[in-house]
N, CA and C atoms as an extended XYZ file, in Angstrom:
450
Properties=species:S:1:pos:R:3:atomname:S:1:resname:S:1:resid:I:1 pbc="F F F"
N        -7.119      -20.081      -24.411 N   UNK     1
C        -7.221      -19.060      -23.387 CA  UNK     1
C        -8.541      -18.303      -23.589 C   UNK     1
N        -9.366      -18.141      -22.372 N   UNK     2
C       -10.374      -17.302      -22.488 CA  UNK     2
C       -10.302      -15.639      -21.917 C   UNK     2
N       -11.398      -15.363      -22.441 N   UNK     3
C       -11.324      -13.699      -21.842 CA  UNK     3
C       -10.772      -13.589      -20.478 C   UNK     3
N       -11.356      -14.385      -19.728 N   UNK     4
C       -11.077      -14.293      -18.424 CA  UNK     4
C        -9.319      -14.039      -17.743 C   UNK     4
N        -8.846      -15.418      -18.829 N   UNK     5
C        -7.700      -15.805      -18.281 CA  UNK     5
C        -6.795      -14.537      -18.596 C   UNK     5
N        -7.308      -13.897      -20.157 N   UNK     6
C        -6.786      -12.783      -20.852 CA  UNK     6
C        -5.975      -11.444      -19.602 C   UNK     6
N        -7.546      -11.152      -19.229 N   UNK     7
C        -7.455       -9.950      -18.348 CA  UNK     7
C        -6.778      -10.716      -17.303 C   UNK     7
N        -6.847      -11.743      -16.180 N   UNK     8
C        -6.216      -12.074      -15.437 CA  UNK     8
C        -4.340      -12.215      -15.474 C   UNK     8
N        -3.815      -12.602      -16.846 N   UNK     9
C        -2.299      -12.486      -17.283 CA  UNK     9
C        -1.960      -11.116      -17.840 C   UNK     9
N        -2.992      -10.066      -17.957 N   UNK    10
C        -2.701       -8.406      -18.163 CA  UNK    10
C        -2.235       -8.298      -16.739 C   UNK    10
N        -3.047       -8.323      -16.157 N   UNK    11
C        -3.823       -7.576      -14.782 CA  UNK    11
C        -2.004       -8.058      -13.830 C   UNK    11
N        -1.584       -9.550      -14.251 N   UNK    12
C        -0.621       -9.988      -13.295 CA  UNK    12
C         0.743       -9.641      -13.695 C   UNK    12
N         0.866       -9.258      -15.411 N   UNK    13
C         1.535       -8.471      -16.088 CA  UNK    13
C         2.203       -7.118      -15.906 C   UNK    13
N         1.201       -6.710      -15.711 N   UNK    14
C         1.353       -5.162      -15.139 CA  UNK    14
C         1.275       -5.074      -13.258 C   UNK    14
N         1.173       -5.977      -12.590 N   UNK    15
C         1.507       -5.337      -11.299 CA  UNK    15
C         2.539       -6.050      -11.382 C   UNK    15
N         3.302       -6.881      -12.107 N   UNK    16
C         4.652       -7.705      -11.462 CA  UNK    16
C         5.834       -6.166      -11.953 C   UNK    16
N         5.330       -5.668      -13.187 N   UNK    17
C         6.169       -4.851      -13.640 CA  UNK    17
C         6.394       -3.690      -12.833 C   UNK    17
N         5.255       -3.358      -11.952 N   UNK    18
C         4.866       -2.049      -10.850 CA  UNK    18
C         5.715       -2.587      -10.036 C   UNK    18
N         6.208       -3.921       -9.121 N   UNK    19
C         6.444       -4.336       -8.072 CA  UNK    19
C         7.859       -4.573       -8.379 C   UNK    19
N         8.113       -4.174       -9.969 N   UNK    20
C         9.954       -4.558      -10.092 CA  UNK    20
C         9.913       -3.008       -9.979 C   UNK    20
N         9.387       -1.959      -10.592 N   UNK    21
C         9.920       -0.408      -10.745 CA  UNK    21
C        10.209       -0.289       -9.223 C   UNK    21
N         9.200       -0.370       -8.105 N   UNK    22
C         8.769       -0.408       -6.868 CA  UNK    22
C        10.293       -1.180       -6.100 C   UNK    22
N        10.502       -2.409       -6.207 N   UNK    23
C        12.052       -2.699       -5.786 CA  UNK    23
C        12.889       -2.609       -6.331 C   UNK    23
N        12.985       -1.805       -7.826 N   UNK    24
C        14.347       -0.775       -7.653 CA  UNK    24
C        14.287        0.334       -6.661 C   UNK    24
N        13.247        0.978       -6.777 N   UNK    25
C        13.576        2.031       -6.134 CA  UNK    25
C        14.100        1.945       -4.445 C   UNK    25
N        13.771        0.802       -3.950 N   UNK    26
C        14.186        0.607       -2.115 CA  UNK    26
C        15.239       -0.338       -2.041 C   UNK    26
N        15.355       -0.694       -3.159 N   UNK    27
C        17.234       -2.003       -3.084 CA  UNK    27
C        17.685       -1.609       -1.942 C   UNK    27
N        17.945       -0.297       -1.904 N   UNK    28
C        19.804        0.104       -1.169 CA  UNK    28
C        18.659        0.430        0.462 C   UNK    28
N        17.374        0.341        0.720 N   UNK    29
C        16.966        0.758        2.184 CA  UNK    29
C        17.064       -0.100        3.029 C   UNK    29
N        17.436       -1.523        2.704 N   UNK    30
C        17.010       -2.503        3.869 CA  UNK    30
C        15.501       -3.030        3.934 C   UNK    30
N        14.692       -2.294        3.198 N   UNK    31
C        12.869       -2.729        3.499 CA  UNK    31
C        12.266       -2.976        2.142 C   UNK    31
N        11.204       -3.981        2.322 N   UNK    32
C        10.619       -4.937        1.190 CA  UNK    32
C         9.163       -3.527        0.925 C   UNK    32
N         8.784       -3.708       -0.097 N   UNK    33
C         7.952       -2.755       -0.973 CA  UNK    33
C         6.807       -2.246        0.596 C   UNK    33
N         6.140       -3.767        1.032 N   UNK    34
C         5.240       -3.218        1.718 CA  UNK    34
C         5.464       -2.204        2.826 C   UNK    34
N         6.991       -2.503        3.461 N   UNK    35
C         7.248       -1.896        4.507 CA  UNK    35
C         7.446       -0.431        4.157 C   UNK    35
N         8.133       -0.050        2.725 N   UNK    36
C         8.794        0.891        2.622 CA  UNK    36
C         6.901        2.357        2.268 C   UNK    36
N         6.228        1.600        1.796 N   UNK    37
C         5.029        1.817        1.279 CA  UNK    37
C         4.337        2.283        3.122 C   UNK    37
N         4.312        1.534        4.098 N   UNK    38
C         3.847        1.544        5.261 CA  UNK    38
C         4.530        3.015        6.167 C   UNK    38
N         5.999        2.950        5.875 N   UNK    39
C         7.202        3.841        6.973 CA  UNK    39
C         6.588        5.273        6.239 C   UNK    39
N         6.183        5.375        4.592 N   UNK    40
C         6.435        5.878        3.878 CA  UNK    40
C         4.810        7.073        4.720 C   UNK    40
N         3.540        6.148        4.462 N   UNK    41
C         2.336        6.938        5.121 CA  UNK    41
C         2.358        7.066        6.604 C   UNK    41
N         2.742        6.398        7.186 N   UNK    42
C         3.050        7.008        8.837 CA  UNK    42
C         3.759        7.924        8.733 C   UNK    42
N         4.920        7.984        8.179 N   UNK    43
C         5.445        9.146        8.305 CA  UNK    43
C         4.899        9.970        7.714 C   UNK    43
N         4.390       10.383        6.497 N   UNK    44
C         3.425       11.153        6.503 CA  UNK    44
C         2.363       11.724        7.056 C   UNK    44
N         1.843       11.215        7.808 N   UNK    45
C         0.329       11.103        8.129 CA  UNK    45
C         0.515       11.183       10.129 C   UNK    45
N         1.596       10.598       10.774 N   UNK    46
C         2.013       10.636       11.501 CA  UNK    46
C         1.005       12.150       12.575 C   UNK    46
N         1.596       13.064       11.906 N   UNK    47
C         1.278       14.517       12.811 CA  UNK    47
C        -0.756       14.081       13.191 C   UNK    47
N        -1.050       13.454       12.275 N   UNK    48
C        -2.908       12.701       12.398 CA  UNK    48
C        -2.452       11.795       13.776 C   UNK    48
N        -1.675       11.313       14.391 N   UNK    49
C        -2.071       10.415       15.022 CA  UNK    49
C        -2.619        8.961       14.701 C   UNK    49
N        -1.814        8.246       13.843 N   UNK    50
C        -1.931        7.035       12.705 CA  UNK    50
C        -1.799        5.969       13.843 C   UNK    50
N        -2.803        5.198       13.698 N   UNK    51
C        -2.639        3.724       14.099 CA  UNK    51
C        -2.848        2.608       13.347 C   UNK    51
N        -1.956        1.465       13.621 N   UNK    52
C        -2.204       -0.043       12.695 CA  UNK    52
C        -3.516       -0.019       12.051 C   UNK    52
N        -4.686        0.380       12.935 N   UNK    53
C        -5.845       -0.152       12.531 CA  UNK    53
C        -6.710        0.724       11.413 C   UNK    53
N        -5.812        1.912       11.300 N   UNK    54
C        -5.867        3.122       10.271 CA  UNK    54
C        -5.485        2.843        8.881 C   UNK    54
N        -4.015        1.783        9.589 N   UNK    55
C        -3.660        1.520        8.046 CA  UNK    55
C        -3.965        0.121        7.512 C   UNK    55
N        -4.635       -0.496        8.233 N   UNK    56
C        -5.194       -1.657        7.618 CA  UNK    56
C        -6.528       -1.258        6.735 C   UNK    56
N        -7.361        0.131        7.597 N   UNK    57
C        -8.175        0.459        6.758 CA  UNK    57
C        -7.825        0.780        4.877 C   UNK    57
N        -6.914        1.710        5.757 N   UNK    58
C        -6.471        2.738        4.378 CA  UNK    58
C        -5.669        1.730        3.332 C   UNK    58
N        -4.666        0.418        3.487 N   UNK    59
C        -4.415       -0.407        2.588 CA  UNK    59
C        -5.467       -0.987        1.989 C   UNK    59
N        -6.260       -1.788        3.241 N   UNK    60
C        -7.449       -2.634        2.630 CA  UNK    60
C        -6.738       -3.873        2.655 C   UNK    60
N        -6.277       -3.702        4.168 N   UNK    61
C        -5.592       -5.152        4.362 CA  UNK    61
C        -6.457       -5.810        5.764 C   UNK    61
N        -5.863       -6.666        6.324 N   UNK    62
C        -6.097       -7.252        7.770 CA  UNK    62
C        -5.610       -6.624        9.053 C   UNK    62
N        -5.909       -6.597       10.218 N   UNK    63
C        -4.872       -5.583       11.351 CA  UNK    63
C        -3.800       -6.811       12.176 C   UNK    63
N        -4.293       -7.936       11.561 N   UNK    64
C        -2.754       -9.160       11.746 CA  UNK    64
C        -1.415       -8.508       10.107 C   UNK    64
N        -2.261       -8.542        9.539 N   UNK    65
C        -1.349       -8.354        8.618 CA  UNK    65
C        -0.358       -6.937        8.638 C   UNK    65
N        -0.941       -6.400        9.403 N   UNK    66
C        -0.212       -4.716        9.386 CA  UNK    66
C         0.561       -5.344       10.752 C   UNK    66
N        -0.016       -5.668       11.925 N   UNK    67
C         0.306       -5.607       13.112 CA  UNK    67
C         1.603       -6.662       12.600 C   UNK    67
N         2.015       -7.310       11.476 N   UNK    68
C         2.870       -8.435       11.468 CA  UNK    68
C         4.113       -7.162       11.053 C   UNK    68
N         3.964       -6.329       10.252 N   UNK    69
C         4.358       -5.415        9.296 CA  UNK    69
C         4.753       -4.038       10.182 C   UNK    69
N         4.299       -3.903       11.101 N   UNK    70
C         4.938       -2.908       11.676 CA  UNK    70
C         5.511       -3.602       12.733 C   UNK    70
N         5.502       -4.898       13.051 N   UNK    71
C         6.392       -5.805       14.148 CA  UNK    71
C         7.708       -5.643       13.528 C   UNK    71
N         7.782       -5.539       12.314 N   UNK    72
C         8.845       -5.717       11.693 CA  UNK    72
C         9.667       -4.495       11.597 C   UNK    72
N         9.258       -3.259       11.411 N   UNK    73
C         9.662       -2.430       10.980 CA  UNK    73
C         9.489       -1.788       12.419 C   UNK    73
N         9.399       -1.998       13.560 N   UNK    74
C         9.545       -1.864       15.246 CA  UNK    74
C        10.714       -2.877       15.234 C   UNK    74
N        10.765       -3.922       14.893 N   UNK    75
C        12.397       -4.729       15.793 CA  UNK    75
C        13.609       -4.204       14.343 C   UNK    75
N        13.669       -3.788       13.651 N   UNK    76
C        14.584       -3.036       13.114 CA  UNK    76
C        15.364       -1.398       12.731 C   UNK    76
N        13.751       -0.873       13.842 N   UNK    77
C        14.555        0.413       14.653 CA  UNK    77
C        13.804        1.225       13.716 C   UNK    77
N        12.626        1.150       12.881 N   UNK    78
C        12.010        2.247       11.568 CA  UNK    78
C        11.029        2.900       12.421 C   UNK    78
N        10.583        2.189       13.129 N   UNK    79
C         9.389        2.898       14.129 CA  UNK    79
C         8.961        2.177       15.373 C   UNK    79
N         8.118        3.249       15.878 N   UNK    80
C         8.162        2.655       17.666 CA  UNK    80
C         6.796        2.593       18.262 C   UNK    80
N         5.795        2.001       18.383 N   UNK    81
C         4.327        2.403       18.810 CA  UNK    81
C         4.550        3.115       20.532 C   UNK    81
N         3.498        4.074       20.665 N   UNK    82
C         3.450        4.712       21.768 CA  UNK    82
C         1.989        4.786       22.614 C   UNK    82
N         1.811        5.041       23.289 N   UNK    83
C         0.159        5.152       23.943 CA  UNK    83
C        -0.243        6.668       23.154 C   UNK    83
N        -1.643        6.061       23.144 N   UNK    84
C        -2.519        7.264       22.590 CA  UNK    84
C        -3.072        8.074       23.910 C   UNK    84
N        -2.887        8.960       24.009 N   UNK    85
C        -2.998        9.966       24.767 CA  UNK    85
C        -4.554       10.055       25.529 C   UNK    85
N        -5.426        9.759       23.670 N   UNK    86
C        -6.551       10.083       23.811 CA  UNK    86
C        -7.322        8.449       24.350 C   UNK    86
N        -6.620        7.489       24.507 N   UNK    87
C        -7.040        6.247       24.573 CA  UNK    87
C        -6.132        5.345       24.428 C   UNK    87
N        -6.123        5.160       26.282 N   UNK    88
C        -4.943        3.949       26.188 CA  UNK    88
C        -5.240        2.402       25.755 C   UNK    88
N        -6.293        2.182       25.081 N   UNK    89
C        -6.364        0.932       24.754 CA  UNK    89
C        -5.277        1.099       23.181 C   UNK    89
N        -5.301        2.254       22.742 N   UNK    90
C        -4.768        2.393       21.389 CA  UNK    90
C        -3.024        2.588       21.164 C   UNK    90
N        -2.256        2.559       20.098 N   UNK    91
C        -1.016        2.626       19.940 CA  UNK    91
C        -0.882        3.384       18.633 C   UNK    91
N        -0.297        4.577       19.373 N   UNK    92
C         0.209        5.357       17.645 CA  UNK    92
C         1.223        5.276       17.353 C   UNK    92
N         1.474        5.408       15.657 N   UNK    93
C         2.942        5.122       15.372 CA  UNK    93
C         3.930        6.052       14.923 C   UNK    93
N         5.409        6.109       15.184 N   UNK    94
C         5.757        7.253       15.113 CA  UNK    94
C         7.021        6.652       14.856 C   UNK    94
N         7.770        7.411       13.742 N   UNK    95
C         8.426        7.217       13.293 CA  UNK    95
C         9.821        7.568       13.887 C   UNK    95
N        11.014        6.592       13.610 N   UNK    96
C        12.479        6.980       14.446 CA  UNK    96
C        13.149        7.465       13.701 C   UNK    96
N        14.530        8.351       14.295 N   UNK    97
C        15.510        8.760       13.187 CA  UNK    97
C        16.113        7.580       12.410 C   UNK    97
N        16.053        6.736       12.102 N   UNK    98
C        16.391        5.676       11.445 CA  UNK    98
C        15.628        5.444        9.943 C   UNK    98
N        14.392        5.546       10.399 N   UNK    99
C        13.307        5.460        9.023 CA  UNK    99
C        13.054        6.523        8.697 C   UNK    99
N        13.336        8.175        9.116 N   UNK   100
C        12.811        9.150        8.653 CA  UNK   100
C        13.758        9.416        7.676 C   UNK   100
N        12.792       10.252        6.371 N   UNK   101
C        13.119       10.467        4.731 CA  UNK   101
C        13.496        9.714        4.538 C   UNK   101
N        13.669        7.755        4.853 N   UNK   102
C        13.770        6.367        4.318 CA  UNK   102
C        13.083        6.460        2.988 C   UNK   102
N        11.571        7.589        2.675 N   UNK   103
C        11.194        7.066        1.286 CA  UNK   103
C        10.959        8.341        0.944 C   UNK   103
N        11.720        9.454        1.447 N   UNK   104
C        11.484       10.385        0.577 CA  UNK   104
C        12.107       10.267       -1.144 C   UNK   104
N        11.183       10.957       -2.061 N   UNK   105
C        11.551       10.991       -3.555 CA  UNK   105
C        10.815        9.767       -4.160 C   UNK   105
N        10.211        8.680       -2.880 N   UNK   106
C         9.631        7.592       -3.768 CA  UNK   106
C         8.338        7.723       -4.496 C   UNK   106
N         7.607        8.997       -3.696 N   UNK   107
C         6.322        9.340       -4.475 CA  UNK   107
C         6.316       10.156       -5.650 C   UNK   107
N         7.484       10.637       -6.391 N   UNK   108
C         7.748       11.298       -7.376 CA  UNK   108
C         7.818       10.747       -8.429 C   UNK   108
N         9.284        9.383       -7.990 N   UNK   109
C         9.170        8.348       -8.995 CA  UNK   109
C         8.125        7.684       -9.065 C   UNK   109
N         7.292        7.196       -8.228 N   UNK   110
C         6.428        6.204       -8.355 CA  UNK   110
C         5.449        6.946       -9.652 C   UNK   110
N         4.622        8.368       -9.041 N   UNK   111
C         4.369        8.724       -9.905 CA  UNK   111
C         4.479        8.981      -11.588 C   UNK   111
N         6.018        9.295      -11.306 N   UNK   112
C         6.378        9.503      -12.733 CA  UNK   112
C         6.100        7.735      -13.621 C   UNK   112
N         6.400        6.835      -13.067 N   UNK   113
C         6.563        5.744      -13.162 CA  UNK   113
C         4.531        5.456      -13.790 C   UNK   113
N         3.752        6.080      -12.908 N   UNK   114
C         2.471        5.652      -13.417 CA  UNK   114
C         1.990        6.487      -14.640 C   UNK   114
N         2.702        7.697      -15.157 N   UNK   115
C         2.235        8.513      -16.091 CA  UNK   115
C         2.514        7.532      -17.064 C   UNK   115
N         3.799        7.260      -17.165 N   UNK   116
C         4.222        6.532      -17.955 CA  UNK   116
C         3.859        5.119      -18.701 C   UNK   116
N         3.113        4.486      -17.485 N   UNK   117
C         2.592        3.693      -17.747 CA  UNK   117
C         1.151        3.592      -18.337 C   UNK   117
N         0.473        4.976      -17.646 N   UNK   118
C        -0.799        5.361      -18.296 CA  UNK   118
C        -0.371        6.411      -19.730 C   UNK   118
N         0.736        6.453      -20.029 N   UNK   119
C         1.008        7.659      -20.687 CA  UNK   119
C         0.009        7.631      -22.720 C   UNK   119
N        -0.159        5.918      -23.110 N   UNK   120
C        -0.578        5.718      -23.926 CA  UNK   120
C        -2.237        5.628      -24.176 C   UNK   120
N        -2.616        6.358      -23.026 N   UNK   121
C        -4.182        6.167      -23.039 CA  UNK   121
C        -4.708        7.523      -22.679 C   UNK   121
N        -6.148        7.778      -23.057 N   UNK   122
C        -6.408        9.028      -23.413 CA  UNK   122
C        -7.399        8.577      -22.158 C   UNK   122
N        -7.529       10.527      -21.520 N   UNK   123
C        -8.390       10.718      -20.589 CA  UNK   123
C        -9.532        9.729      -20.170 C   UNK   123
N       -10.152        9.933      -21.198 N   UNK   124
C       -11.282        9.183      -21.905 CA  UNK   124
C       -11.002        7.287      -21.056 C   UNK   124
N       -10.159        6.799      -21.747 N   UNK   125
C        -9.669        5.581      -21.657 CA  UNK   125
C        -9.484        5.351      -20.081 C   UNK   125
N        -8.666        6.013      -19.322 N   UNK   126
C        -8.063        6.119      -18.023 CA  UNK   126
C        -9.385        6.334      -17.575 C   UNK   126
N       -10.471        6.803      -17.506 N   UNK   127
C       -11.820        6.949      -16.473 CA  UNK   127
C       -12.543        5.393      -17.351 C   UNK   127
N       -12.273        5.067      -17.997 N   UNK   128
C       -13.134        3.598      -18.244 CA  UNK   128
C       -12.282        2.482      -17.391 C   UNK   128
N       -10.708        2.960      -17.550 N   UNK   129
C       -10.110        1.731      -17.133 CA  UNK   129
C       -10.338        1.622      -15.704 C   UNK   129
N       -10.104        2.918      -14.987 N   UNK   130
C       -10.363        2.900      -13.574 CA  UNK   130
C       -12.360        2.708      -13.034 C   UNK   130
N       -13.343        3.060      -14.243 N   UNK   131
C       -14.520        2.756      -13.964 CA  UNK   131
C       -14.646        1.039      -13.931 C   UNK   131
N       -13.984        0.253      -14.947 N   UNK   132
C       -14.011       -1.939      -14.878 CA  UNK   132
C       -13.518       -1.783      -13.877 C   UNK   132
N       -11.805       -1.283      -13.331 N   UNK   133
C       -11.359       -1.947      -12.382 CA  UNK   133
C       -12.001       -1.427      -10.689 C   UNK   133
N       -12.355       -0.970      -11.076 N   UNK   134
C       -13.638       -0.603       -9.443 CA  UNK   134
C       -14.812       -1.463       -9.618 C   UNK   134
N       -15.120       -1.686      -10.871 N   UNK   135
C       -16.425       -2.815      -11.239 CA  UNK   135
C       -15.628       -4.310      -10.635 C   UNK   135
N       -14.913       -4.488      -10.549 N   UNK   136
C       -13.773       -5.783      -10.687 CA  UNK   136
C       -13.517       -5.908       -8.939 C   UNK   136
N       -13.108       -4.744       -8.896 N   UNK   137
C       -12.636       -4.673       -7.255 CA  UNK   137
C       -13.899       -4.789       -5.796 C   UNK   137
N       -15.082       -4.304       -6.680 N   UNK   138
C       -16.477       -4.080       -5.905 CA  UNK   138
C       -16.970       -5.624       -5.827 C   UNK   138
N       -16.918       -6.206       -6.993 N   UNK   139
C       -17.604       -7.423       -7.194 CA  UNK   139
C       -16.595       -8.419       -6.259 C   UNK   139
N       -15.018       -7.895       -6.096 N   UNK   140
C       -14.550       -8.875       -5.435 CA  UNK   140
C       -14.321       -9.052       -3.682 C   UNK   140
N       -15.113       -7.592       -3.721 N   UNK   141
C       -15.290       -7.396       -2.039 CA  UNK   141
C       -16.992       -8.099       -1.911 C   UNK   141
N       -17.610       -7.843       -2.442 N   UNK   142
C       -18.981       -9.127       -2.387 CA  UNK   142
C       -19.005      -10.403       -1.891 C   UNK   142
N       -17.806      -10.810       -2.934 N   UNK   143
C       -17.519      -12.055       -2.870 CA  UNK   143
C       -17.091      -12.279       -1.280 C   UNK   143
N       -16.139      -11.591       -1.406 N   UNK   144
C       -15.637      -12.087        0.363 CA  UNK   144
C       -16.757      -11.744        1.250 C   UNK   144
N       -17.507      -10.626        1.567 N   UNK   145
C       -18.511      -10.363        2.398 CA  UNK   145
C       -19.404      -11.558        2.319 C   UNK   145
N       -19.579      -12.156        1.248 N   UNK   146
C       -20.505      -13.040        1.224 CA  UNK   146
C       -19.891      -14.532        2.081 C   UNK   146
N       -18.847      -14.870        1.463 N   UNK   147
C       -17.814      -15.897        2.621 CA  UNK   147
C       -18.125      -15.617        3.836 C   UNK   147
N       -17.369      -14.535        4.457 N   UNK   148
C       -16.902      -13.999        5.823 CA  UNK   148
C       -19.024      -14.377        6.290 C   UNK   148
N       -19.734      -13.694        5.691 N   UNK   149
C       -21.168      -13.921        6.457 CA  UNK   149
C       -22.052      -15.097        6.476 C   UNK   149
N       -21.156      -16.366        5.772 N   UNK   150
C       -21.878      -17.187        5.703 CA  UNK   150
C       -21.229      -19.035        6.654 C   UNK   150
């Protein structure tokens, strides 16, 4: 095994373990991590006037991939797109009595859940770890820009 592979079986280590804390906490809602993660910032953010293409930004996903993701969470009654007031080419999303406080308390645990996980590393450590993994994350948006433009 090389360095590479090293950090790559950390790196897959620790988000599988994030993504089990993450589906305990929504077992009993009916909705899979991404959705509950999605109902969770619209409804928040909602009173802004949130659209798909807001939160594809703000994930750092695709607007097929959201638009698949709130299809979903629209035919099971969590939310409903509406015309934008300010521009009817646009659709804001707004949440139903069905999905509302669906994830309240999850940002508490989640949190508590990341102290914990950062809990063995010193200040110090936590601004290096988050300075590689932005080195890691930058170099891997390159990469694709460089695909997508060529």
């Amino acid at each position: 095994m090389n360095d590479s592979d090293d950090v790559w079986a950390l790196m897959f280590r620790i988000l599988g373990r994030s993504r089990t804390a993450t589906e305990r906490l929504i077992r009993n809602t009916g909705l899979t991590g991404p959705q509950a993660r999605t109902l969770g910032y619209i409804e928040a953010h909602e009173h802004e006037g949130i659209t798909a293409r807001q939160i594809a930004e703000t994930f750092g996903t695709t607007p097929a991939s959201v638009s698949s993701l709130i299809g979903g969470l629209e035919r099971g009654g969590y939310l409903e797109r509406t015309a934008d007031p300010a521009d009817a080419r646009s659709k804001l999303l707004r949440v139903l009595p069905k999905g509302r406080g669906l994830t309240s308390g999850f940002d508490e645990v989640l949190d508590e859940f990341k102290r914990q996980m950062t809990a063995p590393l010193t200040s110090e450590d936590r601004a290096t770890l988050v300075r590689l993994l932005t080195a890691v994350d930058d170099h891997l948006d390159t990469l694709e820009n460089e695909k997508r433009n060529a």
